[in-house]
N, C-alpha and C positions, 0 to 999 in steps of 0.2 A: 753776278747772280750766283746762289748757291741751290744747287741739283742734288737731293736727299735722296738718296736709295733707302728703304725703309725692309725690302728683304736681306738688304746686309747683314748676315748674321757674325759675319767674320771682324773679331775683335783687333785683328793685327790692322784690317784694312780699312781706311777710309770710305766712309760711305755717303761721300757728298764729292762733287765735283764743281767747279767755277765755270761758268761760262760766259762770255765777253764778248763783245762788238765794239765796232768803233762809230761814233755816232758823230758826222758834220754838222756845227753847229753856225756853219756861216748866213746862212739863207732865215735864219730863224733869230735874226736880233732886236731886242727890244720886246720878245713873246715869252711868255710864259708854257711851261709845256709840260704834260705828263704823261709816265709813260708806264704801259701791261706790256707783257710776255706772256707767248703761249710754247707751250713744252711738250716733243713728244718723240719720241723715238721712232724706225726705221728699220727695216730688215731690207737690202735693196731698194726697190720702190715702192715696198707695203707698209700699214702701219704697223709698227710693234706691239704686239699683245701684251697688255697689261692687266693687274689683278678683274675681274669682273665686275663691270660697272664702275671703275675708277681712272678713266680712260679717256680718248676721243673715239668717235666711230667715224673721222675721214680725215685726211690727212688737209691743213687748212689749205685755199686758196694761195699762189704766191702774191697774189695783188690783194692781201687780207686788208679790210680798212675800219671796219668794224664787230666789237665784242661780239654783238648778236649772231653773228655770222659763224662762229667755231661753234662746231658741233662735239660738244660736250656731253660725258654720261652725266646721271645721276649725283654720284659721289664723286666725279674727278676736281684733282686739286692740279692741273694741267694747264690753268690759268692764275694770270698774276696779272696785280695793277697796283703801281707803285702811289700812294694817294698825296704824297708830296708833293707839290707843284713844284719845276724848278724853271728860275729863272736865267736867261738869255742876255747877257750884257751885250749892250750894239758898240759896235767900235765908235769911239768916240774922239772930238776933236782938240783940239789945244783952248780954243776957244770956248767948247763946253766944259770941258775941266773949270776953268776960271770963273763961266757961267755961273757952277751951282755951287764955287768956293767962295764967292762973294754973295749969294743969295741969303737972304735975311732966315734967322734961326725957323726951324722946319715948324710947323704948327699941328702937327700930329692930335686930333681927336678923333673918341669915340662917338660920331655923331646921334643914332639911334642902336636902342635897345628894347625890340619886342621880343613879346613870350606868346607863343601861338601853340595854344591858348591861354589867355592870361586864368581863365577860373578853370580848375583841373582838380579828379581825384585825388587822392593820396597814393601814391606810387605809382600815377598813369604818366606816359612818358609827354613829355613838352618841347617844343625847340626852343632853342634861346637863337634869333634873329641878328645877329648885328652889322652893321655897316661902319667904316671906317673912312677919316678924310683927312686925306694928307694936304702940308703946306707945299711951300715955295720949292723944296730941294726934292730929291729922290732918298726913300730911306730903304737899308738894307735889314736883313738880320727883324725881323719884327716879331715879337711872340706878345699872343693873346691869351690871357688865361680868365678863367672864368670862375665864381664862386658862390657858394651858396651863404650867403650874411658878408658882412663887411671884412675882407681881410684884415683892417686894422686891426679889429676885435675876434679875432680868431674865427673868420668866416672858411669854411671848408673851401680847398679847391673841387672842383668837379670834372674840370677840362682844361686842355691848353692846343694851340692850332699855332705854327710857324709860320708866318708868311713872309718868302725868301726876299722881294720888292716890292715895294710901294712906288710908284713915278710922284714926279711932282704934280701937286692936284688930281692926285688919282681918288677914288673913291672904292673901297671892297668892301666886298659883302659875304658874310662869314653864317656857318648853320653848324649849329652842335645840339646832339639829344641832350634830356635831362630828365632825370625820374625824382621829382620831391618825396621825400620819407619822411618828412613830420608837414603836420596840417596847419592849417593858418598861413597868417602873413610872411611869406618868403622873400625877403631879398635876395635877388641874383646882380653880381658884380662883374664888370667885365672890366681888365687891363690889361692896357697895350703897351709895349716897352721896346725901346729900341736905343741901340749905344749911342752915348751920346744927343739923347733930346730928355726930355721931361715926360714923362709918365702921363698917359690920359685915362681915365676913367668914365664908365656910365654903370647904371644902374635901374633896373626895372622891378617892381613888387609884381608877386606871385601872387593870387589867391590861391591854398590847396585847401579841399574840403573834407574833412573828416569823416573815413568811413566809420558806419555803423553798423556792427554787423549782428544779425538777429538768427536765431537756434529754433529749429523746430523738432522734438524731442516727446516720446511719449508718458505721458505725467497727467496728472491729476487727479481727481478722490475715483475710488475703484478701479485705478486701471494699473494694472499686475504684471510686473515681467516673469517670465518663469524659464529656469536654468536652461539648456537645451535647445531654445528658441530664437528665431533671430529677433532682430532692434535694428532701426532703422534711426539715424542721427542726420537732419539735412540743415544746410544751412547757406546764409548767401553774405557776403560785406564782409570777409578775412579778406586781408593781403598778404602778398606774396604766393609763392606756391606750395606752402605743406602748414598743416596745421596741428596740432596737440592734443590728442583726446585721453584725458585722466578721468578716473573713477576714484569717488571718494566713501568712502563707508562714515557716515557721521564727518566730521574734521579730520581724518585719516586718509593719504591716498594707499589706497588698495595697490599692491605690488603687482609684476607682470602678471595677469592671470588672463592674457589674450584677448581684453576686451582694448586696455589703453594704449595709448601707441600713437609713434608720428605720423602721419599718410597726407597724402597728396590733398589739394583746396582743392578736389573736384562739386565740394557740395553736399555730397552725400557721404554716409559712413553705416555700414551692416555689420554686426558681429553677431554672433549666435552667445548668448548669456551661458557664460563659462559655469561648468557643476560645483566647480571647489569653493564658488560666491557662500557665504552664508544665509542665511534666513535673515530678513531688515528692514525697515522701513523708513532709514536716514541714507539713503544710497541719493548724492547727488553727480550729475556728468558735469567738467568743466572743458570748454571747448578753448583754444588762445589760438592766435595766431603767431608765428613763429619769427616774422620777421619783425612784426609792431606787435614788442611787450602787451601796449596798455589795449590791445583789442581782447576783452576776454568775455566768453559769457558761462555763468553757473547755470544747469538745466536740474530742480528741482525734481526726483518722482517720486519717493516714498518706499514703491516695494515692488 
């Protein structure tokens, strides 16, 4: 484990140190295990003071057995949890060796593949579900990756998950997020590979539903903005977090003059009608969304 000093300012000296234990792994064979670290310094028997709120406020229990239980600030990074499972090989016998060296080629599939939920917005996050079912032998070394369209045909990866053993006739069950960014019919792929077997594959469609995103802007016959005043631009169905607001004079975008600008997809958008605007009645607002191009809408007003 490596221990980051982060007030280190001193360029000669290392500001990380290793810390080690010895871990007995006899009593634990045939388990799978994983393992957190909690970290905290000492002045004799107190705790050692740390930057403000980035700390423990007591020093743990020595019979610790559970995360909930460390009493953590706010902002402390005092806690660690290693999310690699690793596995525990049981001592085995002469007779198991020969066992799984004459056991028939492994049969390694991807049994199911849900998407919870299968119909989803456009960029709302999804799980992809899957479970795994091994043959006759024990596999080692196993990686699952996962993909958005068919990898044959150039399907994106999205994820990939290690799992260190499989028993013979085991079954696991595997959870990774996924955020879709285009709408429609999504294939999601999942493959499992491991040295020495054949490749298994599954596959689930996605529905994602195309947001639609709608402007409410003030516009229509008599109604006047005038320099000096604010405007209010609201709106709902952008994705992502920041959206695009350009002013256009006729087919021209109007350069910085403090009204356009990136800001945040709160919804809403207020500027006060900059003085240097000219006098016009082709002044159109185009709102986009920044993370998906084809979200745009033009807000017509006239003058």
């Amino acid at each position: 484990m490596r221990v980051y000093n982060s007030a280190n300012a001193d360029a000669e000296a290392s500001n990380w140190i290793l810390a080690e234990t010895t871990f007995n792994t006899t009593d634990y064979g045939d388990r799978y295990l994983m393992f957190w670290v909690v970290v905290w310094g000492e002045e004799g028997s107190a705790l050692m003071p740390e930057m403000p709120d980035h700390g423990l406020t007591v020093i743990p229990a020595a019979d610790l057995t559970d995360l909930a239980d460390v009493a953590i600030e706010d902002h402390s990074n005092n806690l660690g949890f290693y999310r690699q499972p690793i596995f525990i090989a049981p001592q085995t016998s002469q007779d198991d060796v020969e066992a799984v060296t004459t056991a028939n080629e492994a049969d390694l599939i991807v049994e199911t593949v849900d998407l919870m939920p299968s119909l989803v917005d456009q960029h709302r996050e999804v799980k992809i579900a899957v479970t795994l079912r091994n043959g006759e032998r024990p596999l080692d070394s196993i990686s699952v990756y996962f993909y958005d369209d068919d990898p044959l045909v150039g399907g994106k990866a999205i994820d990939h998950e290690l799992i260190p053993h499989i028993r013979a006739h085991d079954i696991v069950a595997l959870e990774v997020p996924y955020q879709p960014r285009t709408c429609g019919w999504r294939p999601v792929y999942v493959v499992a590979q491991s040295p020495g077997v054949a490749s298994a594959q599954g596959m689930a469609v996605l529905d994602v539903r195309c947001s639609i995103p709608t402007v409410h802007f003030p516009s229509g016959p008599g109604v006047v903005l005038r320099t000096g005043e604010p405007v209010t631009a609201s709106w709902q169905g952008f994705s992502g977090p920041w959206v695009k607001v350009d002013l256009y004079d006729g087919g021209a975008l109007v350069g910085p003059v403090g009204f356009s600008g990136i800001v945040r997809n709160t919804g809403s958008y207020t500027r006060v009608v900059p003085h240097n605007l000219r006098a016009g009645d082709d002044y159109r607002i185009k709102i986009s969304s920044l993370r998906d191009r084809s979200q745009v809408v033009w807000c017509i007003h006239g003058r």
